[in-house]
NUKOL-690863 format. One line per field, with one value per residue (C-alpha): x, y, z; residue in one letter. Coordinates in nm, 2 decimals. Layout:
east = [X, ...]
north = [Y, ...]
up = [Z, ...]
res = [a, ...]
END
This chain:
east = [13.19, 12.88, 12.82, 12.58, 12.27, 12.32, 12.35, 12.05, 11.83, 11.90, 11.86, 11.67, 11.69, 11.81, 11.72, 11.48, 11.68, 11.37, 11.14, 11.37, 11.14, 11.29, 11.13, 11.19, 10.94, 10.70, 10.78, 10.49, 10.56, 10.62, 10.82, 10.99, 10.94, 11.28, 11.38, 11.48, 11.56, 11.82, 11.84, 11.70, 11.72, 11.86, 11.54, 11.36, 11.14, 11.05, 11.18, 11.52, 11.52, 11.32, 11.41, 11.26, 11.41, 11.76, 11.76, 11.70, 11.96, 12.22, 12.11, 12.21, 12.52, 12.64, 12.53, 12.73, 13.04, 12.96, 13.01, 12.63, 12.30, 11.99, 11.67, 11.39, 11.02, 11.13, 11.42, 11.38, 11.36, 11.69, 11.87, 11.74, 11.88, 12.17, 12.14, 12.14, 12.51, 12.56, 12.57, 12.43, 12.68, 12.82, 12.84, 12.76, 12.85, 12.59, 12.57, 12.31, 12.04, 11.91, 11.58, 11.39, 11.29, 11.68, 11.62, 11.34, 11.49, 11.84, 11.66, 11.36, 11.40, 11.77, 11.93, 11.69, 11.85, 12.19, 12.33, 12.45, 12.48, 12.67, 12.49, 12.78, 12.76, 12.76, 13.01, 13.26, 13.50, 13.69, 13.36, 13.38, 13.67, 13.61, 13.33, 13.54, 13.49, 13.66, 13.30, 13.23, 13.16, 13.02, 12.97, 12.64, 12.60, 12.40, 12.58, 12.32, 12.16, 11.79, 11.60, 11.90, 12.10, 12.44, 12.72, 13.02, 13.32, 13.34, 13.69, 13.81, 13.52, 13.65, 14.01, 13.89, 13.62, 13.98, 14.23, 13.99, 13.88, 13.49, 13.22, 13.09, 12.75, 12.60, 12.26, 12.26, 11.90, 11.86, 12.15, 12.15, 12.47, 12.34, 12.58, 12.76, 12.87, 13.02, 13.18, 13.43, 13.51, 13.57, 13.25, 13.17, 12.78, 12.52, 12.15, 11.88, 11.50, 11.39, 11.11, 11.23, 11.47, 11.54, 11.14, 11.10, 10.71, 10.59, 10.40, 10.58, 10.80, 11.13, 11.48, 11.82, 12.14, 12.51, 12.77, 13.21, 13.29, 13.21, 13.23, 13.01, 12.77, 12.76, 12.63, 12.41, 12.27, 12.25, 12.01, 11.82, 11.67, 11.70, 11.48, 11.25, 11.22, 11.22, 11.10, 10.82, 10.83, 10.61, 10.73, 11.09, 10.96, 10.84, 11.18, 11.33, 11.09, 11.17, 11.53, 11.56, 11.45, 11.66, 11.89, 11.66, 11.44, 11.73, 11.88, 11.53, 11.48, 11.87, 11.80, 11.48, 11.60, 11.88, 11.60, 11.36, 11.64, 11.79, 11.48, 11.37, 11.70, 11.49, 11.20, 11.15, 10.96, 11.22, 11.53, 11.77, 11.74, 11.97, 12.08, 12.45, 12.40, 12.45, 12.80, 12.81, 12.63, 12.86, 12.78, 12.90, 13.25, 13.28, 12.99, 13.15, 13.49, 13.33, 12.98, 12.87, 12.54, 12.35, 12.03, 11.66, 11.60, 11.55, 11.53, 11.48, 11.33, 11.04, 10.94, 10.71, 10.47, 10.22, 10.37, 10.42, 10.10, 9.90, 10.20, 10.09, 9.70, 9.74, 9.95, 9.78, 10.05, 10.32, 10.12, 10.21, 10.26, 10.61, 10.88, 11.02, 11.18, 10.84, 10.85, 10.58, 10.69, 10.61, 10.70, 10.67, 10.73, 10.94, 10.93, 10.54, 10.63, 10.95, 11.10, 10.81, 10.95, 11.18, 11.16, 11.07, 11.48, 11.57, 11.46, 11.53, 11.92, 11.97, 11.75, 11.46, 11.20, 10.85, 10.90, 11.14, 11.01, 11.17, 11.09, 11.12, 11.16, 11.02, 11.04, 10.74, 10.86, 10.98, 10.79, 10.49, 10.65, 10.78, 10.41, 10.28, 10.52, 10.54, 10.18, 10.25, 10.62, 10.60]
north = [12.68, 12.73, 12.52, 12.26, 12.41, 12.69, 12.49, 12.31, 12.63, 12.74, 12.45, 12.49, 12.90, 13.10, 12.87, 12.99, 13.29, 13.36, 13.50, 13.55, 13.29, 13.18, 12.84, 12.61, 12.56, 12.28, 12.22, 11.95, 11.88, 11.57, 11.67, 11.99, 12.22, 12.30, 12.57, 12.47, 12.16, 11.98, 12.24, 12.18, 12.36, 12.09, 11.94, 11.71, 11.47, 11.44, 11.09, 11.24, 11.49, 11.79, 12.09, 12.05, 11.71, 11.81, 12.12, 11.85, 11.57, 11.89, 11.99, 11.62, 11.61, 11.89, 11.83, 11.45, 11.64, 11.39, 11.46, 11.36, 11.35, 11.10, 11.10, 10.82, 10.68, 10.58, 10.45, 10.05, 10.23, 10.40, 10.07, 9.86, 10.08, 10.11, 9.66, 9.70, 9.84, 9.47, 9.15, 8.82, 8.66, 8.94, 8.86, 9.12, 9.10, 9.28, 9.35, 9.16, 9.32, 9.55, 9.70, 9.41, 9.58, 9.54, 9.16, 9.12, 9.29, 9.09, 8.71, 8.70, 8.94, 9.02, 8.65, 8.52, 8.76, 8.59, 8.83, 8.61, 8.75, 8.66, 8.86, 8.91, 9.03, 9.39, 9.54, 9.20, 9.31, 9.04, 8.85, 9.10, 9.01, 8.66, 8.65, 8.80, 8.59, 8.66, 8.77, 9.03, 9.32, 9.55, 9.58, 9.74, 9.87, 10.10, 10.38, 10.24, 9.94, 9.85, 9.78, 9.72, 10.00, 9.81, 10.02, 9.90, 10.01, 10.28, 10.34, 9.95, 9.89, 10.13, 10.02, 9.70, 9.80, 10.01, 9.66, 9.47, 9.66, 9.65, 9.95, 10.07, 10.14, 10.28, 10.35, 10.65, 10.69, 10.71, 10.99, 11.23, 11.42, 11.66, 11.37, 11.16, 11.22, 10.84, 11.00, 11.13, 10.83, 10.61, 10.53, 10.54, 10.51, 10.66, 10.59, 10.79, 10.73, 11.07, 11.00, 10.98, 11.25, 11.41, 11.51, 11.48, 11.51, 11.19, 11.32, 11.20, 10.84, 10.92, 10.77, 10.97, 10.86, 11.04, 10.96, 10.99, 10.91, 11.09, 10.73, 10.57, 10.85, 10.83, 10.48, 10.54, 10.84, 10.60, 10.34, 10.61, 10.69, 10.37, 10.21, 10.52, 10.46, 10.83, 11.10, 11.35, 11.72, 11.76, 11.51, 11.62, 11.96, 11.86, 11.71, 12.01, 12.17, 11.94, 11.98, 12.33, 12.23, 12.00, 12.09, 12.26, 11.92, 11.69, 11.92, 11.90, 11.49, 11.39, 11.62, 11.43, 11.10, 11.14, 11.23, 10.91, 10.70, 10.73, 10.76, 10.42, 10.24, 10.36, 10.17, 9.85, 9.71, 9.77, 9.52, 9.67, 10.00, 10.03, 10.40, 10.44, 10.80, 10.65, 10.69, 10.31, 10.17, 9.91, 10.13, 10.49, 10.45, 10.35, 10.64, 10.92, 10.88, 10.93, 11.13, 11.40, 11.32, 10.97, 11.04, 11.01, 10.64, 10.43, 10.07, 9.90, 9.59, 9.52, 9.21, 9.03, 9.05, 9.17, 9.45, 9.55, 9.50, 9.72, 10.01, 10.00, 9.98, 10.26, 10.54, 10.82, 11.08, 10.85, 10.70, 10.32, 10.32, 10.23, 10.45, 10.68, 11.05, 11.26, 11.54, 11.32, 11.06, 10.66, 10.34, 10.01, 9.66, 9.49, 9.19, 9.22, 9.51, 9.57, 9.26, 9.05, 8.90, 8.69, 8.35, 8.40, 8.20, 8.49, 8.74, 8.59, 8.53, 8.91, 9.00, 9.12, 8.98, 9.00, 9.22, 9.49, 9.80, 10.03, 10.42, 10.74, 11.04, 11.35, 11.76, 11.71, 11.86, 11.49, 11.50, 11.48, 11.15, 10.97, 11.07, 10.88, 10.63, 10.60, 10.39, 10.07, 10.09, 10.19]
up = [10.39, 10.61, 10.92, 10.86, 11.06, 10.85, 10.54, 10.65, 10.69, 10.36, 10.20, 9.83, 9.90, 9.62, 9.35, 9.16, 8.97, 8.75, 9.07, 9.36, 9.53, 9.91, 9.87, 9.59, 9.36, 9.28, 8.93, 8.90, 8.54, 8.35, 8.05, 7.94, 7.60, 7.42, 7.27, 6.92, 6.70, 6.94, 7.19, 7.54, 7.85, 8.04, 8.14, 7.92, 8.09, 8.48, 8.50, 8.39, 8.64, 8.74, 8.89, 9.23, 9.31, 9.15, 9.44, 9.69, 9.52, 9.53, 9.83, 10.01, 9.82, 9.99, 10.32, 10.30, 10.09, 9.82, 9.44, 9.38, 9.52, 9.38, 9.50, 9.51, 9.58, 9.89, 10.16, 9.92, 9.61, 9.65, 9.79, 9.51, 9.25, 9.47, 9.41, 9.03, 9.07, 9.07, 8.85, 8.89, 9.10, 9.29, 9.66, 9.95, 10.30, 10.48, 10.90, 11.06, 11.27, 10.99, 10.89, 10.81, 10.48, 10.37, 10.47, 10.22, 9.97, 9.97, 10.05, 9.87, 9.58, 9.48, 9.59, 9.33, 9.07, 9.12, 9.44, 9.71, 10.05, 10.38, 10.70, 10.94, 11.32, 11.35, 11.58, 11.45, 11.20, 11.17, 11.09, 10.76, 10.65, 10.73, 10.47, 10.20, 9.87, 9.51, 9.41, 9.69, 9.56, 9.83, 10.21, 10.34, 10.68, 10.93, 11.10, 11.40, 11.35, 11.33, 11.61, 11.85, 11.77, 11.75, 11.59, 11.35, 11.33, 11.03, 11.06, 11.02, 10.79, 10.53, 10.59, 10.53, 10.19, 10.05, 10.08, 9.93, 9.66, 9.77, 9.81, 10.14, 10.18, 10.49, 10.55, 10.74, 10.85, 11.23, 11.24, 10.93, 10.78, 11.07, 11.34, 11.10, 10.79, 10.63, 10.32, 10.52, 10.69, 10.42, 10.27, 9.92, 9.89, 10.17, 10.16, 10.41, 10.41, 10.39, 10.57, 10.84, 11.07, 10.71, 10.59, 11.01, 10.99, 10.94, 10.56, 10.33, 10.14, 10.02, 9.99, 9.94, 9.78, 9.75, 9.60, 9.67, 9.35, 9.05, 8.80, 9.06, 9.07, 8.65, 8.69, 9.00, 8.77, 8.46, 8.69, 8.85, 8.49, 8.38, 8.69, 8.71, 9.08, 9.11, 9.41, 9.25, 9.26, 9.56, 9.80, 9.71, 9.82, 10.14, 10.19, 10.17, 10.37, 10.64, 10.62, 10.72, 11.03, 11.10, 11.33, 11.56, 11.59, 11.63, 11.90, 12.08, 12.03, 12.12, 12.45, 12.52, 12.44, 12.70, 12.96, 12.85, 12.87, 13.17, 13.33, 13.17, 13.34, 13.66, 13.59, 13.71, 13.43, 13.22, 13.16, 12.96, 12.71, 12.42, 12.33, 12.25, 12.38, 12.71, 12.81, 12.95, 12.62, 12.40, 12.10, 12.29, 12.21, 11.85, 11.79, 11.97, 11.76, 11.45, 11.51, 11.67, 11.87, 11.89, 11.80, 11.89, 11.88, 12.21, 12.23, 12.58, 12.65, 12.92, 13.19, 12.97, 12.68, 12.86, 13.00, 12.61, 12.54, 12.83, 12.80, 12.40, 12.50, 12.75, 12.57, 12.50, 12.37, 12.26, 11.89, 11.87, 11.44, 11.24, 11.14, 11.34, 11.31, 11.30, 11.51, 11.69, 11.93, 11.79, 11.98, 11.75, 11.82, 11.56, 11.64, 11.53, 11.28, 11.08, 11.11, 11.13, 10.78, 10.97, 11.12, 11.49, 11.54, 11.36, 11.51, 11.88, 11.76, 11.67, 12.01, 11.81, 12.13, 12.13, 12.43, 12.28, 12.21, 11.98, 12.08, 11.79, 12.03, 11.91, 12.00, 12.28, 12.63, 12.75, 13.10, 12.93, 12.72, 13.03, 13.19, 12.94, 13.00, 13.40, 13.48, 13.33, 13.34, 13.69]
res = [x, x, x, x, x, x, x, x, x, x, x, x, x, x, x, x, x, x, x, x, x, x, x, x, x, x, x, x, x, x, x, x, x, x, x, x, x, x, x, x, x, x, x, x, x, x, x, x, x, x, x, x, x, x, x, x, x, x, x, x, x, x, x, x, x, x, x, x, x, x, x, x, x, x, x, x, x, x, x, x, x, x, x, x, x, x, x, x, x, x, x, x, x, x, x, x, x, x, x, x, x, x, x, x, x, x, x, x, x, x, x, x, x, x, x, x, x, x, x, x, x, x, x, x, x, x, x, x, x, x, x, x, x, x, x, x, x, x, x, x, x, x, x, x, x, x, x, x, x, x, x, x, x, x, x, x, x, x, x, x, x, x, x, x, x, x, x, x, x, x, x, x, x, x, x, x, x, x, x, x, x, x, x, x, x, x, x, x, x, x, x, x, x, x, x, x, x, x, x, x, x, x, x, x, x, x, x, x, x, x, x, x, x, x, x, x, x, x, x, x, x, x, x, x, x, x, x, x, x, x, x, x, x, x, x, x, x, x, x, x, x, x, x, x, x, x, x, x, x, x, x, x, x, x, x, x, x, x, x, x, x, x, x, x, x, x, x, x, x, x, x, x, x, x, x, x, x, x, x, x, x, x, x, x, x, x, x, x, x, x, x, x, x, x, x, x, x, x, x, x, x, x, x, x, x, x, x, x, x, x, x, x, x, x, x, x, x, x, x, x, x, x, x, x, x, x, x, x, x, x, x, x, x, x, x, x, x, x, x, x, x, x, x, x, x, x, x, x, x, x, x, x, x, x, x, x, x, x, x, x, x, x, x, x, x, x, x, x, x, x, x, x, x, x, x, x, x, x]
END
């Protein structure tokens, strides 16, 4: 087997056995002609599948070793199918601290469904199996939490998920199979929103699923078509697009995010900064044993909110928008952003202040990011 950058480069190449074409089609069609009275060429209607988002879904599966590979609308529109694996009833234990999207989703749509949820502290995992009920059914982490970048324990998690008979679902976002692959620690369902390090250019919505299991990736293919929540042919191309490059922009941001935060530890501005690349970070640990780089995605917290507010006035490089990944460099405020969706006790219990700053580092030459940077936080 190829190593993964190489795997990554050629992803989608060679697929097209009609033309010889290098890049993947756009097959922007909604249904398919057959050949005969109850033949078919194995495509029959978009929804279904379609040859340009079944490259991609393959594609994924191999780069996380799973035995499938589902592709969606978006990062929520692959979770929520993901919810529809279970019945009214079903309990979840799910690590607090997440995307405040995930929040939504769980409190206000699926708990009034019938899916009860117990939010546990992230890097606790005896607080999982604490929250064990006859009922649970599944627990869903982050590899690296969101917006504080807190890491859980994998290895006990899956240990844990395998004695009690339970699914493990880790959102993989902020590091890609390109640093951690969860499959092969134990997990049995991984979600990415491609939009962010796996598209990488800040253009396009899209959400990823594989699969360990090939009876769970029969029912996860069985709600795909069912929900419809599906990723079209040309954003499943620009996916693809983006994922050649992946290794070569990751490389790039992990080496500038190093730089930018050590350098913000030097800034007296600053109070804390969270990246678990840092070798004295809580998170650094837990992350090296089972990944192999930390990612592009700084958190650090500044004096007051009006330091936030004049640095955000006063970038001129750095674009103050949500998400994060792009090959261009975005600092957001969650606490007025991502997670504004939860009560303001909420968000001060799992440190989500109106003064931290969450930073997406992209492939710019970093002294030109920390120049933008140095005035205010100087």
């Amino acid at each position: 087997m190829s190593r993964i950058a190489t795997l990554l480069a050629h992803a989608g190449v060679g697929e097209d056995p009609h033309t010889g074409s290098i890049s993947t089609p756009i097959y922007q069609t909604s249904t398919f002609a057959h050949p005969a009275l109850g033949q078919s060429t194995g495509f029959d209607y978009s929804r279904t599948t379609n040859p340009t988002r079944l490259v991609l879904e393959h594609t994924l599966a191999r780069l996380d070793g799973g035995v499938a590979g589902f592709a969606f609308a978006s990062g929520l529109a692959a979770l929520s199918t993901v919810l529809c694996l279970f019945d009214q009833g079903d309990h979840l234990i799910v690590a607090e601290g997440c995307y405040g999207g995930t929040y939504r989703l769980l409190d206000q749509i699926f708990q009034r469904f019938g899916l009860a949820v117990s939010y546990v502290p992230v890097t606790d995992p005896a607080a999982y199996s604490a929250a064990l009920r006859p009922r649970t059914r599944a627990i869903l982490v982050e590899s690296v939490s969101n917006p504080c970048l807190w890491v859980p324990d994998l290895e006990a998690l899956a240990a844990l998920a395998e004695r009690a008979g339970v699914v493990l679902l880790v959102d993989n976002t902020f590091l890609t199979p390109y640093w951690l692959r969860p499959l092969e620690w134990g997990a049995d369902i991984v979600l990415h929103s491609a939009s962010k390090f796996l598209a990488g250019h800040n253009d396009t919505i899209a959400g990823l699923v594989t699969v360990r299991d090939a009876a769970l990736a029969e029912r996860l293919g069985f709600l795909q078509n069912a929900v419809g929540a599906i990723l079209g042919p040309q954003d499943a191309w620009l996916v693809l697009r983006g994922i050649k490059t992946l290794a070569v922009r990751l490389e790039q941001q992990q080496r500038n995010a190093f730089e930018i935060a050590g350098w913000l530890r030097t800034r007296p501005r600053v109070a804390r900064v969270l990246y678990s690349g840092l070798p004295d970070d809580p998170g650094h640990p837990g992350l090296a044993r089972v990944a192999s780089g930390f990612g592009a995605v700084i958190a650090f917290e500044v004096d007051a909110v009006d330091t936030a507010r004049r640095l955000i006035e006063q970038l001129q490089l750095i674009a103050y928008a949500e998400s994060f990944g792009g090959v261009e460099s975005l600092i957001t405020v969650p606490a007025l952003q991502t997670h504004a969706n939860l009560s303001a006790e909420d968000r001060r219990r799992l440190g989500v202040t109106d003064t931290l700053l969450r930073l997406s580092v992209g492939i710019e030459d970093a002294v030109d990011l920390i120049a933008d940077l140095e005035p205010v936080l100087a």
